[in-house]
ZADO-1210 file (C-alpha; in nm, 4 decimals, padded with zeros to 6 digits):
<atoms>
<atom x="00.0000" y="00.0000" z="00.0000" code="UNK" pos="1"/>
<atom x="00.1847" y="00.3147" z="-00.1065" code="UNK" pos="2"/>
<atom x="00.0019" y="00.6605" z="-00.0023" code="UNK" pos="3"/>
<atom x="00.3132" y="00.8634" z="-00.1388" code="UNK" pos="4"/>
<atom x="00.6432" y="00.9541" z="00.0274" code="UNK" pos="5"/>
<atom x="00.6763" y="01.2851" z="-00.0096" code="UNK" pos="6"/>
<atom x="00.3230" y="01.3988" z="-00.0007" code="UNK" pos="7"/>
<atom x="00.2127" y="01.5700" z="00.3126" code="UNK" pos="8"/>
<atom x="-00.1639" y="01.6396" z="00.1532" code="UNK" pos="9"/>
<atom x="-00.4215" y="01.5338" z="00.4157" code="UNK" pos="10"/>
<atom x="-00.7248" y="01.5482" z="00.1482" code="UNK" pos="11"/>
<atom x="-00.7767" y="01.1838" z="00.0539" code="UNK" pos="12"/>
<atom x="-01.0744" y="01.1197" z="00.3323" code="UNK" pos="13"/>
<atom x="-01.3020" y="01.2264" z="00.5807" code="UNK" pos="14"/>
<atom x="-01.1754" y="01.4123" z="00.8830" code="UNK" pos="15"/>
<atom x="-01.2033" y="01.1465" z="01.1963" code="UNK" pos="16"/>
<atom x="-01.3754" y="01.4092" z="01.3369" code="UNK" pos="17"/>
<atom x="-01.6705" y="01.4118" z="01.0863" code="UNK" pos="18"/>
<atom x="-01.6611" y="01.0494" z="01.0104" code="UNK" pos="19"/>
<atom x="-01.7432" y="01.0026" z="01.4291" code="UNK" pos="20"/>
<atom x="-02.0315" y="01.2917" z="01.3984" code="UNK" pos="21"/>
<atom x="-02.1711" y="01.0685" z="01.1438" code="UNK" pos="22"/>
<atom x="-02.1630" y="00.7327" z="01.3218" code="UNK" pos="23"/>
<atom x="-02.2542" y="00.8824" z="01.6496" code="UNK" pos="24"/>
<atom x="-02.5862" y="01.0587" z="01.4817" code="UNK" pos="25"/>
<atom x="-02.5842" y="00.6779" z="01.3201" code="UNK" pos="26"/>
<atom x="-02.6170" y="00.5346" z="01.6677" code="UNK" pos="27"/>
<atom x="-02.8680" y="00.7809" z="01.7770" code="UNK" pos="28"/>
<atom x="-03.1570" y="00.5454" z="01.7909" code="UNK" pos="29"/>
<atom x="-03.0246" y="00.4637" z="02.1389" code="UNK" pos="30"/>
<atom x="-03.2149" y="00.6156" z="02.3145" code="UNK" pos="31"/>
<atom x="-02.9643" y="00.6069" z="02.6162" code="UNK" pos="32"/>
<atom x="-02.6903" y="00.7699" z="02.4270" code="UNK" pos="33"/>
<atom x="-02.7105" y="01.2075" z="02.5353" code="UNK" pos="34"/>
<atom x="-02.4435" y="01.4708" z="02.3602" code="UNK" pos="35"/>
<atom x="-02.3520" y="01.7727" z="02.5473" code="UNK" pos="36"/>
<atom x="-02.1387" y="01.9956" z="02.3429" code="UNK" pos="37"/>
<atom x="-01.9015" y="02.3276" z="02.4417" code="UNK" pos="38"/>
<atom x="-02.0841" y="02.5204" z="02.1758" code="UNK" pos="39"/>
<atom x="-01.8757" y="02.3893" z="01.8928" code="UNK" pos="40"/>
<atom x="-02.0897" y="02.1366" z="01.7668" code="UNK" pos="41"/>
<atom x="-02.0392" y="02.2149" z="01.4404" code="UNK" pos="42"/>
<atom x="-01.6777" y="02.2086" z="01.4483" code="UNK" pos="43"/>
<atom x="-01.6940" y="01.8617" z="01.6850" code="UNK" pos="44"/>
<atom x="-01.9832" y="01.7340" z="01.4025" code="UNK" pos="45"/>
<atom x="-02.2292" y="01.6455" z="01.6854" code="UNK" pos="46"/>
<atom x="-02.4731" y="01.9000" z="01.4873" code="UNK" pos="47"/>
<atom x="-02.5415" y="01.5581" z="01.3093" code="UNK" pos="48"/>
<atom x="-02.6513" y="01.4234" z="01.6355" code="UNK" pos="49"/>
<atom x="-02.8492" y="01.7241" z="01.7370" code="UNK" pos="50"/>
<atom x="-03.0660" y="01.7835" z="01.3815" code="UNK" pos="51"/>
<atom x="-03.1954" y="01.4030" z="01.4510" code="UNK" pos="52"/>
<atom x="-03.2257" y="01.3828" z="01.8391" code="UNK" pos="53"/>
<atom x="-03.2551" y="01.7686" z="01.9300" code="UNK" pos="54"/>
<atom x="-03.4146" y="01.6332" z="02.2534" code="UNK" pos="55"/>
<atom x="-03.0722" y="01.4548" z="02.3639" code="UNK" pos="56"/>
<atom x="-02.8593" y="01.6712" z="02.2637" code="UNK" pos="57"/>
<atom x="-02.7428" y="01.9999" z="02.5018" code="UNK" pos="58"/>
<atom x="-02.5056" y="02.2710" z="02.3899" code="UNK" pos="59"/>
<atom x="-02.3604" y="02.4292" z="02.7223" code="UNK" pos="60"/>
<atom x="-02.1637" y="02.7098" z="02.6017" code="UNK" pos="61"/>
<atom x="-01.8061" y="02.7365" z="02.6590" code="UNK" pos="62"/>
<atom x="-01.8039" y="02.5829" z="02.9559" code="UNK" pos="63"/>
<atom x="-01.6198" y="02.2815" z="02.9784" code="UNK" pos="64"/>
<atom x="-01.5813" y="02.2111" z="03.3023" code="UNK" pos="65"/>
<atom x="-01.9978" y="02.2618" z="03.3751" code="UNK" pos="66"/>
<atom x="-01.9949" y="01.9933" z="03.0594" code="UNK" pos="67"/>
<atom x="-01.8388" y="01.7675" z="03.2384" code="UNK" pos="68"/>
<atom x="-02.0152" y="01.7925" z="03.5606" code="UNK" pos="69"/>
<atom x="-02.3595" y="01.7635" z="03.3204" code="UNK" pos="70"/>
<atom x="-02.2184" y="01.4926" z="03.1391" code="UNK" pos="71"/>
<atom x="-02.1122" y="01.2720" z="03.4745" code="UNK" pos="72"/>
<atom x="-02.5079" y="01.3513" z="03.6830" code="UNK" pos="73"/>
<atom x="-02.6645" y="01.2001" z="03.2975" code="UNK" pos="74"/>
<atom x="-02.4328" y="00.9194" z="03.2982" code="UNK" pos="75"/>
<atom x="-02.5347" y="00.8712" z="03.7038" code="UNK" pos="76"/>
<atom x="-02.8990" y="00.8639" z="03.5563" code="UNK" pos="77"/>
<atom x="-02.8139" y="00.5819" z="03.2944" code="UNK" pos="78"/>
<atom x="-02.7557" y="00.7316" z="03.0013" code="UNK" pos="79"/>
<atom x="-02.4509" y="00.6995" z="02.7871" code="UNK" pos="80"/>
<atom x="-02.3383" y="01.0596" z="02.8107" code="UNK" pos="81"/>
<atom x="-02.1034" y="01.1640" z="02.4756" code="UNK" pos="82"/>
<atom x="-01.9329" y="01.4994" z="02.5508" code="UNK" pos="83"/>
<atom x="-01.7645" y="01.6685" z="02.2803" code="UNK" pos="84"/>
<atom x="-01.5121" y="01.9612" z="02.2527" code="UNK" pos="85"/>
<atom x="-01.1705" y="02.0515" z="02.0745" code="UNK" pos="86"/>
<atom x="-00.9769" y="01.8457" z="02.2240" code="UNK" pos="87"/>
<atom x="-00.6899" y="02.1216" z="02.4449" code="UNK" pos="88"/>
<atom x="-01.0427" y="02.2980" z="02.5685" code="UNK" pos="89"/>
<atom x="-01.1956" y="01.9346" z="02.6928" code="UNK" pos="90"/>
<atom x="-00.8988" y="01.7841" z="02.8191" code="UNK" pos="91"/>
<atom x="-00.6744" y="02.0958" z="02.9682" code="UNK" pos="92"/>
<atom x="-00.9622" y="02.3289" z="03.0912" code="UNK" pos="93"/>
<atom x="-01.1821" y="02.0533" z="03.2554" code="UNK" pos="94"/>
<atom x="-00.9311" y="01.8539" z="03.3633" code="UNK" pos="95"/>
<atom x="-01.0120" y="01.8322" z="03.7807" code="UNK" pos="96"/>
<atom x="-01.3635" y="01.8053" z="03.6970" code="UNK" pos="97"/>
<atom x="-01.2836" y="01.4759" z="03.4807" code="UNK" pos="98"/>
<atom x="-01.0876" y="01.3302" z="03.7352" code="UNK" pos="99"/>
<atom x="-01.3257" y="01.4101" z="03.9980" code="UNK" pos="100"/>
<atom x="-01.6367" y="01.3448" z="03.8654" code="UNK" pos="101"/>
<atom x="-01.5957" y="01.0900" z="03.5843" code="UNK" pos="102"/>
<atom x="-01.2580" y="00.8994" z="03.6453" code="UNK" pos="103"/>
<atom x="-01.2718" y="00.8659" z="04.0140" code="UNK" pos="104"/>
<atom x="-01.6612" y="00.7046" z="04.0689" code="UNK" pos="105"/>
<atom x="-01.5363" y="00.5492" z="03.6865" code="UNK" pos="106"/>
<atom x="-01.8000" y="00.6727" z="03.5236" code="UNK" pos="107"/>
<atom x="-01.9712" y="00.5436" z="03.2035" code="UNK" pos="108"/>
<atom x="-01.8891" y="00.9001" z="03.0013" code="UNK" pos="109"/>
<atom x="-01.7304" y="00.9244" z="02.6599" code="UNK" pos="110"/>
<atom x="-01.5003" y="01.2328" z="02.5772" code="UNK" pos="111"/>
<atom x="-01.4553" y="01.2847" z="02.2098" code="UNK" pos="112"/>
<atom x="-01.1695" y="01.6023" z="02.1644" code="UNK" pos="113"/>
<atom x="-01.1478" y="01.7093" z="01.8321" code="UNK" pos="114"/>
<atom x="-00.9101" y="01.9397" z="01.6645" code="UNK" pos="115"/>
<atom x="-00.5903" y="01.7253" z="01.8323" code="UNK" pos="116"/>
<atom x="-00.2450" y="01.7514" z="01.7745" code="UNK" pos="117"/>
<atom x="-00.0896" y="02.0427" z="01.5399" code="UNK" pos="118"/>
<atom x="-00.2486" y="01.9541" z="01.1792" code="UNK" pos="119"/>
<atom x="-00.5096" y="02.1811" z="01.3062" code="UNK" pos="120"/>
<atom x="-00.2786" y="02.4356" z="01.1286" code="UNK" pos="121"/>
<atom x="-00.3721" y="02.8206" z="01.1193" code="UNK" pos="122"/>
<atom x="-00.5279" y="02.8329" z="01.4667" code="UNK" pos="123"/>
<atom x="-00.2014" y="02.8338" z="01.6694" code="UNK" pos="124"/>
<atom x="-00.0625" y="02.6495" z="01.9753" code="UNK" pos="125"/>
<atom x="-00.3611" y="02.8284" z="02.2461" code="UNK" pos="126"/>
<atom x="-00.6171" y="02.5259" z="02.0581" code="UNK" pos="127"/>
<atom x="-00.3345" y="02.2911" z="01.9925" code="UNK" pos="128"/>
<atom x="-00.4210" y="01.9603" z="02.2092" code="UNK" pos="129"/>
<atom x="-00.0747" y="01.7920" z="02.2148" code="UNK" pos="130"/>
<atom x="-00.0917" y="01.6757" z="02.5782" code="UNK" pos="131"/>
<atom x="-00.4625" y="01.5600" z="02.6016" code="UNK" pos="132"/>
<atom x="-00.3324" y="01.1877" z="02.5329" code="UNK" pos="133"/>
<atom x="-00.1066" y="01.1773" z="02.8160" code="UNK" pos="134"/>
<atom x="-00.3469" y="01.3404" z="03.0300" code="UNK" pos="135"/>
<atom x="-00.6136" y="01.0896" z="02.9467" code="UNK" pos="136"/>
<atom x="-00.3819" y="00.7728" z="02.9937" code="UNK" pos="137"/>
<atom x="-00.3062" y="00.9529" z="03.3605" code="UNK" pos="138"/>
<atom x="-00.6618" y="00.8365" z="03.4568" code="UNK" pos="139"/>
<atom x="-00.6955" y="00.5696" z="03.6362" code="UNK" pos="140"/>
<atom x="-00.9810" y="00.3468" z="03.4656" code="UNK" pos="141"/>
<atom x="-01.0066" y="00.5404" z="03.1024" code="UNK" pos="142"/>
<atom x="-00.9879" y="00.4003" z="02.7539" code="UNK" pos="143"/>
<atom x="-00.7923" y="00.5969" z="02.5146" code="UNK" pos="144"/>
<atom x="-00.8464" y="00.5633" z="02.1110" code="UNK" pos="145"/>
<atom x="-00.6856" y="00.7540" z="01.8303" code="UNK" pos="146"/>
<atom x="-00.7836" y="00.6413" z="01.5316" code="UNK" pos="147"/>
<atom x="-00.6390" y="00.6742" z="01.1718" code="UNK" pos="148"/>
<atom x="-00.9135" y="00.7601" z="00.9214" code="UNK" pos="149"/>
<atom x="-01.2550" y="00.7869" z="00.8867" code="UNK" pos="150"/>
<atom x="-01.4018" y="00.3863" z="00.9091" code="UNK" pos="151"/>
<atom x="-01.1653" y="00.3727" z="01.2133" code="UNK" pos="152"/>
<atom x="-01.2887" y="00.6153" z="01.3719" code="UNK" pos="153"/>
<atom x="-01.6577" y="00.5522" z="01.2966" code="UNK" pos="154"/>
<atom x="-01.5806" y="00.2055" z="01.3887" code="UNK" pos="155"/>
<atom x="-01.4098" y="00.3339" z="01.7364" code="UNK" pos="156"/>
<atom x="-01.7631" y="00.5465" z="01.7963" code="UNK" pos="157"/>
<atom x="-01.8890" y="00.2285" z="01.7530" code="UNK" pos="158"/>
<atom x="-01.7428" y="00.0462" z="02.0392" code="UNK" pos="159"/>
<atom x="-01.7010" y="00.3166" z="02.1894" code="UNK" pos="160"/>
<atom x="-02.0574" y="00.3355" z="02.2627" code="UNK" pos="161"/>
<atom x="-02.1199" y="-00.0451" z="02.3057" code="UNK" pos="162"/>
<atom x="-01.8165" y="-00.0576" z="02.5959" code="UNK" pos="163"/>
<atom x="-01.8905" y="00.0313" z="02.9419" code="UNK" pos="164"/>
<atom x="-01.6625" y="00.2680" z="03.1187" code="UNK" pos="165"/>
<atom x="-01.5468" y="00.6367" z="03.0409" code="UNK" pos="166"/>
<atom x="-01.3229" y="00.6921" z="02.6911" code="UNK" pos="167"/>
<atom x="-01.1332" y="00.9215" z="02.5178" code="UNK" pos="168"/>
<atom x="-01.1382" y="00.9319" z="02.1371" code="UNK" pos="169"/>
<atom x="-00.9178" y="01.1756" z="02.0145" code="UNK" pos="170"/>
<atom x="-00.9680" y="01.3138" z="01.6228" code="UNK" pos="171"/>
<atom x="-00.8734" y="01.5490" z="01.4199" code="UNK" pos="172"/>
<atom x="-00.9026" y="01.8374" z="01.1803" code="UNK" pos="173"/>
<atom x="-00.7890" y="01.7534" z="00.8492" code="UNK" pos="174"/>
<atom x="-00.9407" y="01.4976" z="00.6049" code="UNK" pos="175"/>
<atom x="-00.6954" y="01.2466" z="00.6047" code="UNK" pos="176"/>
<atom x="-00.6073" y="00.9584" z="00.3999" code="UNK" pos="177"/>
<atom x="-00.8120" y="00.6114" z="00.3759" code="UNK" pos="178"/>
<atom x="-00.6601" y="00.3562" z="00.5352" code="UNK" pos="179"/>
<atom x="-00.9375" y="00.1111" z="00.5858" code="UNK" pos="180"/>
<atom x="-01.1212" y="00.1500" z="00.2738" code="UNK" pos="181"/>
<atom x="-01.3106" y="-00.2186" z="00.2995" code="UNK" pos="182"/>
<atom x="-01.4125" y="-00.1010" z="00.6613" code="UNK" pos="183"/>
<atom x="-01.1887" y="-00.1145" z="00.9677" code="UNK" pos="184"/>
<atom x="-01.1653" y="-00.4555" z="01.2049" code="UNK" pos="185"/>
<atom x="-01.1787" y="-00.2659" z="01.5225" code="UNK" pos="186"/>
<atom x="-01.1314" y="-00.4261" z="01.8937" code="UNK" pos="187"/>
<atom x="-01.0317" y="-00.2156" z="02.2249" code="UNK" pos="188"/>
<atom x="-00.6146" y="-00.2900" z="02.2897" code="UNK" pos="189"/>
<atom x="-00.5989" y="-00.4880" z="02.0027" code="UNK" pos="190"/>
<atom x="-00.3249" y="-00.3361" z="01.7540" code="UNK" pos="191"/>
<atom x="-00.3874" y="-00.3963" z="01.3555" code="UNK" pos="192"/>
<atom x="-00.0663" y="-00.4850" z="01.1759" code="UNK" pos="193"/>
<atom x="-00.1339" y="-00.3223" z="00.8080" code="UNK" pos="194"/>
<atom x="00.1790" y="-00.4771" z="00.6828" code="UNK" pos="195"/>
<atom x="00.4257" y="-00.7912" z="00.7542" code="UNK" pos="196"/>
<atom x="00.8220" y="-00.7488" z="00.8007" code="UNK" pos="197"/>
<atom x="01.0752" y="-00.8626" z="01.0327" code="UNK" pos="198"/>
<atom x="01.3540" y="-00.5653" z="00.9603" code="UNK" pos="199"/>
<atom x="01.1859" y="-00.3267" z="01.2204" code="UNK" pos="200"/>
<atom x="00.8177" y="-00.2490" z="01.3238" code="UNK" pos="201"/>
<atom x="00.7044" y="00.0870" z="01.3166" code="UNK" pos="202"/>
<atom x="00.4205" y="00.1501" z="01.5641" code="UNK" pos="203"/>
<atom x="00.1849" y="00.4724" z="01.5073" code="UNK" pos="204"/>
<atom x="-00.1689" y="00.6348" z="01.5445" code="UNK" pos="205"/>
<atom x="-00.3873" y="00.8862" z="01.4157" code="UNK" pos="206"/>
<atom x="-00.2164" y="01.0513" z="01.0955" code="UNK" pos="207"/>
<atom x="00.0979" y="00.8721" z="01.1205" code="UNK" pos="208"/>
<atom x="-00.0377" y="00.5752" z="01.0438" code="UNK" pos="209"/>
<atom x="-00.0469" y="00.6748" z="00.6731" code="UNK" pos="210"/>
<atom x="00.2844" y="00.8385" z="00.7216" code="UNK" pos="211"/>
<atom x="00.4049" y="00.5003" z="00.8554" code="UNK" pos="212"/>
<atom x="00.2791" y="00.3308" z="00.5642" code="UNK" pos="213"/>
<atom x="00.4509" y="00.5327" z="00.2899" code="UNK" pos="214"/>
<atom x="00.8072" y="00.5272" z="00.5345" code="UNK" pos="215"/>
<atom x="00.7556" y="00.1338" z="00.5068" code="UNK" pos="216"/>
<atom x="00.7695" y="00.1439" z="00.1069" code="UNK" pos="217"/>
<atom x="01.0560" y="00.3632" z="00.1055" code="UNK" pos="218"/>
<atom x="01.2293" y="00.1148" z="00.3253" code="UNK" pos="219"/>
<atom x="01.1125" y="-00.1473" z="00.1059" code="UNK" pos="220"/>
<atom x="01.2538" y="00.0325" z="-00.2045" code="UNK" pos="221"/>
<atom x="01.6054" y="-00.0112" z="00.0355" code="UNK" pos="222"/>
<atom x="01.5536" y="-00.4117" z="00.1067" code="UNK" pos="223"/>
<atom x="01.4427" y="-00.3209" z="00.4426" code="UNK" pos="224"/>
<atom x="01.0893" y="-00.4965" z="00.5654" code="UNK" pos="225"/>
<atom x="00.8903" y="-00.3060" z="00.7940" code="UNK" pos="226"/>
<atom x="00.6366" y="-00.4198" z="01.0066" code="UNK" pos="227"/>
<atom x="00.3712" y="-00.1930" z="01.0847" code="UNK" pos="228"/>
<atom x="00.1086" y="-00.1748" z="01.3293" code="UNK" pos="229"/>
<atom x="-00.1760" y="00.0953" z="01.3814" code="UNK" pos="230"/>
<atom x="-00.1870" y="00.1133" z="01.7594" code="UNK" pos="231"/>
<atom x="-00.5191" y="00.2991" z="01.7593" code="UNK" pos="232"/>
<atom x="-00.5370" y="00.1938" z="02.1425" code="UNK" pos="233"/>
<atom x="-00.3352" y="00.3512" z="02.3489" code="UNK" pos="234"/>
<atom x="-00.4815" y="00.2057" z="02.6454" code="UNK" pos="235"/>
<atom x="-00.5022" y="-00.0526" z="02.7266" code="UNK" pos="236"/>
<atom x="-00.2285" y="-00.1057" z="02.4901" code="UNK" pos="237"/>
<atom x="-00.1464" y="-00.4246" z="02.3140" code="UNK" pos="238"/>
<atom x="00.1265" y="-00.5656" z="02.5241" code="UNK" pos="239"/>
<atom x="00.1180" y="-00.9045" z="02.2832" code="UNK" pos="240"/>
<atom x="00.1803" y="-00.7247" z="01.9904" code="UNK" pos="241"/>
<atom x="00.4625" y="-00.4674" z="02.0843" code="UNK" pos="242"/>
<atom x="00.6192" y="-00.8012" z="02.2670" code="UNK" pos="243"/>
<atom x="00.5878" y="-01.0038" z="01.9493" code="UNK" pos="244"/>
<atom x="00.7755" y="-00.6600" z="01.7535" code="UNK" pos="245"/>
<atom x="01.0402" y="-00.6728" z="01.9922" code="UNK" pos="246"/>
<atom x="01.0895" y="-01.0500" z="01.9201" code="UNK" pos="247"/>
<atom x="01.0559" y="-01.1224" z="01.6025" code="UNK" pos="248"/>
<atom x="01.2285" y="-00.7403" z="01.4425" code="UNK" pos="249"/>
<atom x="01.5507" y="-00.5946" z="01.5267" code="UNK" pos="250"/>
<atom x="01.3862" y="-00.2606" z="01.6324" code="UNK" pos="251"/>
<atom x="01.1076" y="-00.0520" z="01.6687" code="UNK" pos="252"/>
<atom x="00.9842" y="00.3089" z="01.5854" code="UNK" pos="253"/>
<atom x="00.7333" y="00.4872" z="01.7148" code="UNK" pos="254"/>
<atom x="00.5380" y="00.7676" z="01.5369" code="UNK" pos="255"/>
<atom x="00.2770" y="00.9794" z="01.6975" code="UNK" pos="256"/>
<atom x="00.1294" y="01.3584" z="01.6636" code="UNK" pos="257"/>
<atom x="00.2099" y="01.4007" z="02.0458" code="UNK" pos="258"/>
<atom x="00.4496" y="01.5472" z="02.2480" code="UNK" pos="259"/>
<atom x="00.7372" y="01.3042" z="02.3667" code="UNK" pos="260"/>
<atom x="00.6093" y="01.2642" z="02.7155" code="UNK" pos="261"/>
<atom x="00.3125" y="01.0839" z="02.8401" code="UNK" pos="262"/>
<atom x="00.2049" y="00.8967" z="02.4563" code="UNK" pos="263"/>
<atom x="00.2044" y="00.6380" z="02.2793" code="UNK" pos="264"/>
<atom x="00.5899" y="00.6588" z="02.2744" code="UNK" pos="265"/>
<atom x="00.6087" y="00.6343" z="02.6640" code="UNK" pos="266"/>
<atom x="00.3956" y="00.3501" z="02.6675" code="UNK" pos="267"/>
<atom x="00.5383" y="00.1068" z="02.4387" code="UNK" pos="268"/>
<atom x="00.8846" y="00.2227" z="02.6098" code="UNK" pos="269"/>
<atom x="00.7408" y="00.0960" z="02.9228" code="UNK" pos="270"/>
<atom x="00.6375" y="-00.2320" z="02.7922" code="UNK" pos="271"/>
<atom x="00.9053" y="-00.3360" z="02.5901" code="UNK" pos="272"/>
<atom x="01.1583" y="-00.2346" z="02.9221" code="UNK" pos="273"/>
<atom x="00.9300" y="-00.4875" z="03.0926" code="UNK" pos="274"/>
<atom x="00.8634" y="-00.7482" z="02.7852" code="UNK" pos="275"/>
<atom x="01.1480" y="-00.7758" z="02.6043" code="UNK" pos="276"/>
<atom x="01.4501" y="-00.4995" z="02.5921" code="UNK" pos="277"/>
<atom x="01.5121" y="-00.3698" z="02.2264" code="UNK" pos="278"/>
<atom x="01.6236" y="-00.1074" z="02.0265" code="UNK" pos="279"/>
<atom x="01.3890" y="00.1965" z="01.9901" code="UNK" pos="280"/>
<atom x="01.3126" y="00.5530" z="01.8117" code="UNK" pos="281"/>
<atom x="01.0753" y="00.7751" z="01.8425" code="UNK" pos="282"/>
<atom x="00.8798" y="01.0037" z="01.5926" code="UNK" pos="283"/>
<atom x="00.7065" y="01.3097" z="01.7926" code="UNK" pos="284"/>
<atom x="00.6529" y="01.6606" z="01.8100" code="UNK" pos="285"/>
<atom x="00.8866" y="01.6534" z="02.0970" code="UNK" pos="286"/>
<atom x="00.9187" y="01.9269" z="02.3775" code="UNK" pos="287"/>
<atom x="00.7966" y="02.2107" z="02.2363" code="UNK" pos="288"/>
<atom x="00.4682" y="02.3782" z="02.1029" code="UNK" pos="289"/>
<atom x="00.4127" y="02.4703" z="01.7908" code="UNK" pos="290"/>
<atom x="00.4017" y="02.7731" z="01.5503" code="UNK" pos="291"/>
<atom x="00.0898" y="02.8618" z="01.3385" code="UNK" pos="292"/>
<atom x="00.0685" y="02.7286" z="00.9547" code="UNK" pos="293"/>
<atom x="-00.1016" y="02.4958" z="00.7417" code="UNK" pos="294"/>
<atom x="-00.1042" y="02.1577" z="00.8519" code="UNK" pos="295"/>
<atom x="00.1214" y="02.0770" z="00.5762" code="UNK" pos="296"/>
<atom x="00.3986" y="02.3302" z="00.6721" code="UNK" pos="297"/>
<atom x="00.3565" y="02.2480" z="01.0558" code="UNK" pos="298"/>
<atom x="00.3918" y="01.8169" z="01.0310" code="UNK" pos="299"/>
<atom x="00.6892" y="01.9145" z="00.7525" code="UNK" pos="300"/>
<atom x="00.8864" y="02.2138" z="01.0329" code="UNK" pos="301"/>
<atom x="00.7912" y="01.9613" z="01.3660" code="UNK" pos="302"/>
<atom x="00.8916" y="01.6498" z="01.1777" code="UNK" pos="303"/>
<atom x="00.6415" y="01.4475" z="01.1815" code="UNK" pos="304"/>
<atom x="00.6697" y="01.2970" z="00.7411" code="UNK" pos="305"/>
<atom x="00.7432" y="00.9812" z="00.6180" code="UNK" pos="306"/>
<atom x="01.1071" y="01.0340" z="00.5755" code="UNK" pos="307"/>
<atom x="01.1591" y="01.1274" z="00.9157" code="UNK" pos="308"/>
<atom x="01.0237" y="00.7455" z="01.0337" code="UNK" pos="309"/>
<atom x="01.2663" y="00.5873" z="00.7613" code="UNK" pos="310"/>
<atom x="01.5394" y="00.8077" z="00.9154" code="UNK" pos="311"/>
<atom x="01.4580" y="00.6616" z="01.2822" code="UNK" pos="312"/>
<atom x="01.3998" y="00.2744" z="01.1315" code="UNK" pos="313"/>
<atom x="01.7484" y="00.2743" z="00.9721" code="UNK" pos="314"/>
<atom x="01.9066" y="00.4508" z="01.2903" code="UNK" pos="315"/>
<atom x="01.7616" y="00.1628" z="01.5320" code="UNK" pos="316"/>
<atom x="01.8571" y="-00.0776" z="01.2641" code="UNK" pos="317"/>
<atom x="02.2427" y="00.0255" z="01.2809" code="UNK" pos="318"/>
<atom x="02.4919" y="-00.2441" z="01.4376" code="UNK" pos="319"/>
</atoms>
């Protein structure tokens, strides 16, 4: 599967965040399932939700942290609250109140942040969610999902909805490229492996999966097989699989639109210190936030292209 080496376009598909507006306004016949939004809804795509159920659907303003406490006293009533914001807004400025009101009594509320990661482009660091995945694995008790195109994340939304227990689903801004065009196999802590090799594995989520996939053909075009696995589950993570990587290649990278602490990265580190000690690279934003540009110009200046995962494959591939 080649998506293009040098291309950074992110035009190919729907945004995750509209493909999970449309499967969540697909699930709406629940009648359990509520949306409160931070007044973004048609930024977030719940609008899709709203035009069909206005009755379960509440826009609060921009007020996350009141979102969250609404969101919690609907899931204590039995309903399968969804609440939806850009993703630095839900996770930074609500913060206490989600550890306080929905990860401490562990409950059965889904948080979808949009807008994640810096391919949101123009907007500038202020909405830039680049620690919202660490924060979320920091909860005791949460599910965190980034997934990698559109019938990923539909299918996350999915089982999203169907899995008791609060969740994070982080998407994003851009359309992105199809990964899963027959439809997406999707299972909680269960990687995918999109291609075979047993040079080095390269591990990613969200938009670097695609970016993954084209570093893998360049590699190929070198005689070097990579391995790679969309770890749309960040937790729980797929201990098997990153074990099995460490076993059976002679490295592995991992890519993620995150900053270096508290990710993906982090947690495959601490599983393959535990598992089975190999060599590893990382491909991150790092420790830094970002300028303001397209999303193009920002993944290309913060490193986060294709040849910037073959660079770390051949480095952890060196005797």
């Amino acid at each position: 599967m080649s998506l293009g080496l040098t291309r950074l376009s992110l035009e190919d598909g729907p945004a995750t965040r509209e493909a999970f507006g449309d499967a969540l306004a697909a699930l709406g016949a629940n009648e359990r399932i509520v949306v409160v939004d931070g007044d973004v809804n048609n930024s977030t795509f719940t609008n899709k939700f709203a035009e069909r159920y206005p009755e379960r659907f509440f826009n609060v303003g921009i007020a996350e942290s009141n979102m969250i406490g609404i969101a919690a006293g609907l899931a204590g009533c039995d309903k399968i609250p969804v609440a939806s914001s850009f993703s630095t807004f839900l996770m930074s400025n609500a913060f206490d109140q989600i550890r306080m009101s929905i990860a401490f009594p562990n409950q059965n509320v889904k948080l979808v942040g949009t807008h994640a990661g810096i391919s949101i482009g123009e907007d500038g660091p202020s909405q830039m969610a680049i620690e919202d995945v660490a924060l979320a694995c920091s909860l005791p008790g949460f599910t965190v999902i980034v997934p990698a195109d559109g019938p990923s994340a539909a299918a996350a939304t999915k089982v999203m909805i169907e899995t008791d227990g609060p969740t994070f689903l982080r998407c994003g801004r851009p359309k992105v490229p199809v990964i899963y065009a027959d439809g997406a196999d999707f299972h909680l802590g269960k990687a995918n492996r999109l291609r075979d090799g047993d040079d080095v594995t390269l591990i990613a989520n969200g938009i670097m999966v695609a970016m993954a996939l084209d570093a893998a053909e360049a590699l190929a075009d070198d005689g070097i097989a990579a391995r790679v696995l969309d770890m749309h589950t960040v937790k729980p993570i797929d201990i098997q699989a990153i074990e099995r990587a460490a076993n059976e290649t002679r490295g592995i990278v991992v890519a993620e639109e995150h900053l270096a602490y508290g990710g993906l990265g982090a947690t495959v580190a601490m599983v393959v210190a535990e598992r089975k000690p190999t060599r590893l690279a990382f491909v991150n934003i790092g420790d830094t936030y970002a300028t303001s540009g397209t999303p193009e110009e920002l993944l290309a200046q913060y490193g986060l292209t294709p040849g910037a995962i073959t660079d770390a494959a051949r480095r952890v591939l060196k005797d």
